[in-house]
ZADREN-740897 format. One line per 10 residues: number of its first residue (from 1); for each residue x negated, y, z of N, C-alpha, C. Coordinates in steps of 0.001 Angstrom, whole numbers, padded with zeros to 6 digits. Layout:
BEGIN
NUM	X:Y:Z:X:Y:Z:X:Y:Z | ...
//
This chain:
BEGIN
1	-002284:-008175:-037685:-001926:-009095:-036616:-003045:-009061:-035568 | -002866:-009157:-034247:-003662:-008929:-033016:-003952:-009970:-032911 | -005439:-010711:-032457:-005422:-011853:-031939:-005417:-012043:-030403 | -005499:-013386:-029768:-005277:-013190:-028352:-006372:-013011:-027397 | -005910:-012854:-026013:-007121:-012202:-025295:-007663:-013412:-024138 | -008768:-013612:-023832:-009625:-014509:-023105:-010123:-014208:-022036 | -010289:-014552:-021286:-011181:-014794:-019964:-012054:-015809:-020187 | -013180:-015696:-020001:-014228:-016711:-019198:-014941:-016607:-017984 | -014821:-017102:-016887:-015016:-016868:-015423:-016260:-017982:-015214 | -017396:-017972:-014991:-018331:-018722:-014933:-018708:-018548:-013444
11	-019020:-019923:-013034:-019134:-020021:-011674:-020305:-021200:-011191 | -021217:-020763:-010189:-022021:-021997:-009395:-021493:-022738:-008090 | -021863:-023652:-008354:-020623:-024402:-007116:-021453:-025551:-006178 | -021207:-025218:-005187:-022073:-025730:-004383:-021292:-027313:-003562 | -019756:-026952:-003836:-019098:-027296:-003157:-017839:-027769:-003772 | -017765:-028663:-005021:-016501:-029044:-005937:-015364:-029440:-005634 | -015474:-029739:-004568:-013871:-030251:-004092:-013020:-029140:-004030 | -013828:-028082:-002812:-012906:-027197:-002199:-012882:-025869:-003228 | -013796:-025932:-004378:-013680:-024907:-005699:-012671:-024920:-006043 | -012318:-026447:-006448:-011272:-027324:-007329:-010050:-026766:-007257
21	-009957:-026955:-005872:-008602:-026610:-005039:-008235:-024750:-005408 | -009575:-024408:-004974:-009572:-022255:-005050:-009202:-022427:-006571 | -009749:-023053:-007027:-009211:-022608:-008838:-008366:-022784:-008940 | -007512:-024367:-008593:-005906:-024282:-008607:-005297:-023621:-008516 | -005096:-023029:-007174:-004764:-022194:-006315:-004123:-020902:-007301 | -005376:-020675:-007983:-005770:-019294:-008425:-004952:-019351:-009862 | -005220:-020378:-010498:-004219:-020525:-011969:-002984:-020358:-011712 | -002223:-021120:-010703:-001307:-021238:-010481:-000261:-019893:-009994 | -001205:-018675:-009316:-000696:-017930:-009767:-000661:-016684:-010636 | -001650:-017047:-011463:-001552:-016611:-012951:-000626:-016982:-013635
31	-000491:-018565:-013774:000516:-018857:-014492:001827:-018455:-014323 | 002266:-017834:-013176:003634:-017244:-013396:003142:-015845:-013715 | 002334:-015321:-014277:002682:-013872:-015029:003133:-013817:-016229 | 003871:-012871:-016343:003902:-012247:-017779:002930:-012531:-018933 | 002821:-013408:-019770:001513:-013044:-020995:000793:-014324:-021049 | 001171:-015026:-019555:-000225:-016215:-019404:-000226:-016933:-020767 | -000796:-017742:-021049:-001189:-018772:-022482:-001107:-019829:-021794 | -002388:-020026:-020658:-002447:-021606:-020640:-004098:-021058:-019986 | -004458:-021937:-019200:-005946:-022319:-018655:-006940:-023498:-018821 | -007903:-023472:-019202:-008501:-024882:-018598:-009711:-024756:-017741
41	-010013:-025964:-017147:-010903:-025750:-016333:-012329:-026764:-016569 | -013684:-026118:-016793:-015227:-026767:-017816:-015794:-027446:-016451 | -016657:-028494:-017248:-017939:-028750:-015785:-019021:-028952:-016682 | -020154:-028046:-016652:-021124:-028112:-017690:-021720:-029390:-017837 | -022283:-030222:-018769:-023083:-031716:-019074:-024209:-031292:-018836 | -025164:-030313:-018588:-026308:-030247:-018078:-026404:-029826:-016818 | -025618:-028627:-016617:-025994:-028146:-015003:-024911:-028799:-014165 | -025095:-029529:-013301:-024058:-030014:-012390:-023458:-029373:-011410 | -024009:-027975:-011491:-023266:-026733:-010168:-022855:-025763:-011150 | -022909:-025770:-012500:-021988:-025049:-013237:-020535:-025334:-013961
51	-019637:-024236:-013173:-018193:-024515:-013601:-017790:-023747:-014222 | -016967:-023615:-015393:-016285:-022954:-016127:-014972:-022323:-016189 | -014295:-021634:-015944:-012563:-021146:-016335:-012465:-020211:-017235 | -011606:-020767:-017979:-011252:-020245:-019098:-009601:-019781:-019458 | -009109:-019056:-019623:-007561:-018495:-019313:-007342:-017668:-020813 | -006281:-017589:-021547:-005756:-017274:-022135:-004289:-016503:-022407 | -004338:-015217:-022960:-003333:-014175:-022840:-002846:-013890:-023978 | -001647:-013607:-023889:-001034:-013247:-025086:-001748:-011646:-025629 | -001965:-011092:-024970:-002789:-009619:-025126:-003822:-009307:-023686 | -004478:-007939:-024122:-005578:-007369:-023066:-004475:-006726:-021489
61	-003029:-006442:-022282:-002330:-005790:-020898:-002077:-006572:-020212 | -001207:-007900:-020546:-000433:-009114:-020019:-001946:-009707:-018937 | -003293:-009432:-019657:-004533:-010056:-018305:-004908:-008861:-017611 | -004151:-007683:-017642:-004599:-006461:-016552:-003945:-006128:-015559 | -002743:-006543:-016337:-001618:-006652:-015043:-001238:-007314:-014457 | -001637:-009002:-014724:-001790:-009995:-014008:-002690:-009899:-013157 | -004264:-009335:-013513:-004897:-009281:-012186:-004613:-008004:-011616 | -003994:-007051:-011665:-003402:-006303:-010933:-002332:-006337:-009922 | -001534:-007444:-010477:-000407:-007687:-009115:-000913:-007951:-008077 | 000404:-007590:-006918:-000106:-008335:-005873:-000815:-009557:-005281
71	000049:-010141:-005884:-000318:-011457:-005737:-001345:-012265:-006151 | -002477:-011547:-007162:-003621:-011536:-007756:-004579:-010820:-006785 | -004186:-009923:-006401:-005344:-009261:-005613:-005692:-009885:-004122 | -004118:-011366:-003688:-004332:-011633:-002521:-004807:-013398:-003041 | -004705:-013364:-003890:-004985:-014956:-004012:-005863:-015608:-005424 | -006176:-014723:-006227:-007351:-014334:-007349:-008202:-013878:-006862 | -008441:-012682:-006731:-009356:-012072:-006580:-010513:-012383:-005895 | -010117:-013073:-004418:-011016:-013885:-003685:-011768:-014821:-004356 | -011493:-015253:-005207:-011463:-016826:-005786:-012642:-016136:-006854 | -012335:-015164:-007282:-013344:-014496:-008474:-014666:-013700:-007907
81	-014621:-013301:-006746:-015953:-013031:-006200:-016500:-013598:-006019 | -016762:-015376:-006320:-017629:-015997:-005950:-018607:-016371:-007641 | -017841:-015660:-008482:-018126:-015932:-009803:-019548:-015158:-010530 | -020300:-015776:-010910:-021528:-015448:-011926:-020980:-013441:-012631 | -021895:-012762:-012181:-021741:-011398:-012691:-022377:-011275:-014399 | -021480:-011114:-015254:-021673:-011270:-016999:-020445:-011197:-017103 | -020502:-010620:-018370:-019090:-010479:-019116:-018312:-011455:-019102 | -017095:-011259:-019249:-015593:-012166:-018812:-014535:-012170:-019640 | -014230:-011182:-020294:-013216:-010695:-021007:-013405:-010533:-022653 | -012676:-011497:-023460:-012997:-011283:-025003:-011944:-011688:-025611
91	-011503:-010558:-026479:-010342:-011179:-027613:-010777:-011971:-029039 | -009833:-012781:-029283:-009835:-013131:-030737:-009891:-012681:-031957 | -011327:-012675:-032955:-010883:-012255:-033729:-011140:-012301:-035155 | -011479:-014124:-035245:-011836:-014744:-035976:-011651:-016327:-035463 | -010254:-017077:-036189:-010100:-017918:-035596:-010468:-019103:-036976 | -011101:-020297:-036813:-011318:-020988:-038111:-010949:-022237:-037690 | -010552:-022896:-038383:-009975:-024135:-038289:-010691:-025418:-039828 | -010366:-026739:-039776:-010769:-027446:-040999:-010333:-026509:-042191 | -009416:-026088:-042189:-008708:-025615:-043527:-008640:-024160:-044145 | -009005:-023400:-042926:-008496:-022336:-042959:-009103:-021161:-042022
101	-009276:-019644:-042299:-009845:-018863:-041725:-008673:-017914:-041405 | -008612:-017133:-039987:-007468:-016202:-039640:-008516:-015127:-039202 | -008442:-014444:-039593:-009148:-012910:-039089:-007799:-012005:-038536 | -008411:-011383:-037186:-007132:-010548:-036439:-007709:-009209:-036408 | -007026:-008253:-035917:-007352:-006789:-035532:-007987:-006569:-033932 | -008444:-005856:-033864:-009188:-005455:-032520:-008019:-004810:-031596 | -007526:-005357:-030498:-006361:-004243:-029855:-007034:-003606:-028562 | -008668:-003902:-028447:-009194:-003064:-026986:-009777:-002258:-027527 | -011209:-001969:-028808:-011321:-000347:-028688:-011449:-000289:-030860 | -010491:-001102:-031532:-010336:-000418:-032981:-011580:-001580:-033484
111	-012397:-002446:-033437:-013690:-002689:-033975:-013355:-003506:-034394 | -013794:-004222:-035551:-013914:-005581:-036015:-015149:-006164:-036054
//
């Protein structure tokens, strides 16, 4: 079984209102792709200009071809150049809960 695939988009913000809005903006049209999961959006308890997004995919294609559409490249993409340069992209593959441990397969390069 595959587990699912993640984004984390880390961002400094100088300016929260009008972020707020670009992130909306920006989920919103993610959320009509193919694959989306669901988003949320962090505000760190220590740094007060650090923001978080976090997005969830049913797989690694369903988040490649979402930011590949059009409509990603005219209304994402902008929104993501303003974002902290570090890794972004991680699948599931060890999920634990009170009760219970789920270990998944690697579907980007075979590794566990």
């Amino acid at each position: 079984m595959l587990g699912t695939f993640h984004t984390i988009w880390t961002f400094d913000v100088s300016d929260p209102a009008s972020w707020k809005i670009e992130a909306n903006e920006a989920i919103q049209i993610l959320q009509g792709r193919s694959g989306f999961v669901s988003s949320s959006v962090f505000h760190n308890a220590d740094s007060p200009e650090r923001y978080l997004v976090k997005t969830d995919w049913l797989d690694v294609g369903s988040y490649r071809r979402a930011l590949g559409s059009m409509e990603a490249k005219v209304g994402v993409w902008p929104f993501l150049a303003n974002m902290r340069d570090e890794p972004t992209a991680f699948e599931l593959l060890t999920d634990f809960s009170s009760d219970s441990c789920i270990e998944y397969e690697s579907s980007v390069n075979g590794e566990v």
